[in-house]
Phi, psi and omega in degrees: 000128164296123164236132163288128137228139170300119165239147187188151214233182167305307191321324194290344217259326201265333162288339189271338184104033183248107164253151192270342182219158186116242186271324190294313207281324190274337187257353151228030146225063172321290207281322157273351184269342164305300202295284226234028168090119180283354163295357172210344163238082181261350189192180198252354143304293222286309176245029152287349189240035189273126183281105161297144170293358205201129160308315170334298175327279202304343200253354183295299201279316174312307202287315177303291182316329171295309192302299181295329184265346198218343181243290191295330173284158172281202179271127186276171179344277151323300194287331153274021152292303190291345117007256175326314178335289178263357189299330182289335196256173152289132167243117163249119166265135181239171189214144174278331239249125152253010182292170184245047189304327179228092203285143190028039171281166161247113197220151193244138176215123169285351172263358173272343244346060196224164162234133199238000000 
């Protein structure tokens, strides 16, 4: 038996147009780049690793960034095609990635730490 597997990183995520910087970063963390400087909240990797002063802080910014990157978009484009590719065959994905890009894959993310 063949199984495909897909290995695939941010580059898959930032090609599909799910980005980390710009106008998506300014227009939905206003409120922290106003509080704590656009010199430490320039994207929205750079500033997970901004020390907040409160758990609160941190977990505000965690709970938003989860909610734009991994809950609130559907599956973009790029990720059902490559879908489509493979959905008839056995597959495993494995990923850097926590988005949910590739639906009743079987799949592993080393920052979910998990098998779905």
């Amino acid at each position: 038996m063949v199984i495909v597997v897909i290995g695939a990183g941010a580059g898959l995520s930032a090609a599909a147009g799910l980005t980390y910087g710009g106008k998506r970063f300014t227009d939905n963390f206003g409120e922290f780049i106003e509080k704590y400087g656009s010199a430490y909240m320039s994207d929205m990797y750079s500033a997970g690793f901004y020390p907040f002063p409160t758990e609160e802080a941190k977990w505000g910014y965690w709970s938003k960034h989860v909610w734009l990157n991994g809950i609130e978009p559907d599956a973009l484009l790029l990720y059902r095609e490559l879908y489509a590719l493979v959905n008839e065959k056995p597959h495993f994905v494995l990923t850097t990635n926590v988005d949910k890009g590739l639906p009743d894959s079987l799949l592993y993310g080393s920052e979910m730490s998990c098998l779905r």
